[in-house]
C-alpha positions, 0 to 999 in steps of 0.5 A: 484228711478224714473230712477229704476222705468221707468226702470222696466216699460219699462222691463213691457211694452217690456215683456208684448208686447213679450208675446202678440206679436201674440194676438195683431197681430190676433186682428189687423187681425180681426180689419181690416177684419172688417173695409174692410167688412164696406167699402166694403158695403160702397162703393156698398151703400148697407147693405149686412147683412152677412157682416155687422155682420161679420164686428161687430163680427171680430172688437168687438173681436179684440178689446178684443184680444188688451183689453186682452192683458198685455200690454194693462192691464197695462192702464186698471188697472189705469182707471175704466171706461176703464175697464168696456168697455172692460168687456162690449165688452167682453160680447157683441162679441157673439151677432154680432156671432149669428145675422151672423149664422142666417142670414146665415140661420145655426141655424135652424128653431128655431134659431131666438128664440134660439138667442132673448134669449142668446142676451138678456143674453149677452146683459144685462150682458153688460149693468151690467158691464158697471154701476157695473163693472166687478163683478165676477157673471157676469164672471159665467154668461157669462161663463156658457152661452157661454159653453152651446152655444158652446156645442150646436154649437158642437152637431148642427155641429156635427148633422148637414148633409147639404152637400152645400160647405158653410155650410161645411166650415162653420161647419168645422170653427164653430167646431175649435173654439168650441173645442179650445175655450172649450179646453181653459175653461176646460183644458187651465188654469190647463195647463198653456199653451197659448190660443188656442181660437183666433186662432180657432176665426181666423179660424172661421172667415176665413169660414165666410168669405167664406160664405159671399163671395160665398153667394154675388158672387152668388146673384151678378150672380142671379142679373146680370141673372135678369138684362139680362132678364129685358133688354131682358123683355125691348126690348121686351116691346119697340118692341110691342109698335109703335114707330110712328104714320105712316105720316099722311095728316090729323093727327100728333101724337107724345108720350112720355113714362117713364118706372119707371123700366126697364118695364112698366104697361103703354101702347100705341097704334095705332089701326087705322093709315091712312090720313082718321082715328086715333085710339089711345089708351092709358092704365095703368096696376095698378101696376109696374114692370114685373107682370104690363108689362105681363097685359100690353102685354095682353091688347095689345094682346086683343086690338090687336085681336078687331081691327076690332071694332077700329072705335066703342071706346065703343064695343072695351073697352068692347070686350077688358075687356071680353078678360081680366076680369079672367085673370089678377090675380086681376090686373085692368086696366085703358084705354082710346080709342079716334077714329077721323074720318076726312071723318067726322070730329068726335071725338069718346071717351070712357074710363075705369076708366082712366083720363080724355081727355083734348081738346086744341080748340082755345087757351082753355083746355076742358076736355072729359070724359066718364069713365066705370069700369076699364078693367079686374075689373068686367064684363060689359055689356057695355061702353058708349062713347062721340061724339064731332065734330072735327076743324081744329087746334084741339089738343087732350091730352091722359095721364096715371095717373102718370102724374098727380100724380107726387109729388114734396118734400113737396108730392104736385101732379102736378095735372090736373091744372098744366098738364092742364097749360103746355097743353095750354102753349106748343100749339103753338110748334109742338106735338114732342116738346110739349109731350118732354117739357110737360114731362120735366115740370113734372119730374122738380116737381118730381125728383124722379119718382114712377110711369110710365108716359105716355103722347099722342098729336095728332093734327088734321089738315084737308089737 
């Protein structure tokens, strides 16, 4: 008796496997597109959602190919809770579907709220099969919502005039499996012949996947074309800056400057370079990124064209803002502009809505501020600026806020004090080496950079 048994369940299982050899093979098929298209995303750490919903969509229904299976339904019928999943999957397969059409851009304007309501549908048709089992409202449910979807599908395929290579070919897959899959509710039962339905799956599938793939190699072109420009925007933006302060008997200067991106809103430069004057200017674009490094370039363009009022800071910042103020599309800027004279041994300082400038004299931090309305903000009729009389052995630090602003883990700012310490503890190198450990004692607090950063020494020595 249990020999016959096992025998005729063994002629079952050998039966039943013939007869879904190809269903199993498909849902195989479908399982592994979706695996690949999860460790493809994976391995670029980046969520493609054309490949992310195309991941759900072909593994949710390979798993139903499998759970449709005889061979399969042989175990199903011996266990509930089995049989609830695969009920549930069964109603779950045309969401991913329908998140992958819309992000494709295929539905239509009116396709987000076309699809809220049949996921909405579907998805409580799952829940219910999971807590009541597969009741067989549930089945007329789902049926008559997936006809309505498939038939709008058709007309929408059928109507649809887009002559761009992906929608063609996705309209071509959309269109085979709607016409198999209706095929198989309306006339593949009274027929009793095999599905049809996987294999337009299959097929729609395979457009998918050429929707995604065209969509991605090109958005890898438009990044690869962007990135060149940004490297082209970079070079650009290195060009304009000095890349030294021209030697000098009386003053040595020496900057250190990170770009948060590829280009920066942070600016330098040297509008007096000689044994006799230093005019060093430092600004700050609020903002980042491209539209940041434009104003920047602008302010150099303007600060450019002042150079004839280099050795006066305060008419050079208001000669500046009147060449801005308009032109920014709402963007300020923050400057600061320090001229030393060493005919006269003087310091001359004024600044719009930047931070302060810190003075290293003997051994002690002072900071020198004079601020006005950032650049570009509003007109003005004037900047006012600070004398101070010049010592051999001075030092003068010029910074942009993303100095100061650095936050470490627990979003504590380096801050004034700390950038103040680090300015006292690196008198005694030479300026190369102090704005090099300056800005390494900032980026050891915050690993993670959110701002440019810029930093400015220059010491004053009378030969």
């Amino acid at each position: 008796m249990f020999l016959a048994e096992a025998q005729y369940t063994a002629i079952q299982i050998l039966h039943a496997f013939r007869h879904d050899a190809v269903y199993l093979f498909l849902g195989s098929a479908c399982v592994t597109v979706g695996i690949v298209c999860v460790g493809y995303c994976m391995l670029r750490r980046r969520s493609e959602p054309l490949l992310v919903w195309m991941a759900m969509f072909a593994a949710l229904y390979g798993i139903r190919l499998w759970l449709q299976s005889d061979l399969m339904g042989l175990e199903l019928a011996r266990n509930a809770i089995l049989t609830r999943i695969a009920v549930a999957i069964d109603f779950l397969i045309p969401i991913p579907g329908l998140r992958f059409l819309l992000a494709a851009g295929f539905t239509g304007r009116s396709g987000n709220a076309r699809s809220a309501r049949f996921n909405a549908i579907f998805l409580a048709l799952a829940v219910l099969a999971l807590i009541f089992g597969p009741k067989p409202i549930l089945y007329t449910i789902n049926g008559t919502v997936v006809s309505v979807f498939l038939w709008i599908m058709l007309f929408r395929s059928l109507g649809s005039r887009s002559k761009q290579k992906d929608f063609v070919a996705v309209r071509i897959g959309v269109l085979s499996f709607v016409v198999l899959a209706l095929f198989d509710n309306i006339l593949g039962k009274a027929w009793e012949v095999p599905r049809l339905e996987p294999f337009g799956f299959v097929a729609m599938l395979g457009t998918f996947g050429y929707m995604a793939a065209r969509r991605m190699l090109d958005r890898e072109l438009e990044l690869g074309e962007i990135k060149r420009e940004l490297d082209l925007a970079r070079n650009i933006q290195q060009s304009i800056l000095p890349s030294s302060f021209p030697p000098s008997k009386n003053f040595t200067v020496a900057v250190s400057y990170r770009p948060m991106t590829s280009v920066a809103g942070d600016l330098y430069d040297y509008l007096r370079a000689t044994d006799a004057e230093a005019g060093l200017l430092i600004a700050d674009v609020s903002g980042h990124g491209v539209p940041a490094a434009m104003i920047a370039s602008m302010a150099k363009m303007a600060a450019d064209s002042k150079r004839a009022q280099a050795a006066e800071p305060a008419a050079l910042l208001h000669a500046m803002n009147s060449a801005l103020h308009g032109n920014t599309h709402g963007e300020m800027i923050t400057a600061a502009y320090a001229y030393l004279n060493s005919e006269r041994e003087e310091l001359c300082y004024a600044a719009a809505g930047h931070p302060a400038m810190f003075l290293l004299r003997n051994g002690a931090v002072t900071e020198v501020a004079e601020n006005g309305l950032p650049l570009a903000a509003a007109a003005v009729d004037s900047y006012q600026e600070k004398r101070l009389a010049l010592q051999t052995g001075d030092r003068l630090l010029l910074y942009t806020d993303g100095m100061v602003e650095a936050r470490n883990s627990s979003g504590e700012m380096f801050g004034e004090e700390r950038l103040g310490n680090a300015f006292t503890s690196t008198g005694k190198m030479p300026a190369d080496g102090a704005v090099t450990e300056m800005m390494a004692a900032v980026e050891r607090w915050s690993a993670e950079q959110d701002d440019d950063r810029t930093i400015l020494i220059c010491d004053y020595h009378r030969a």
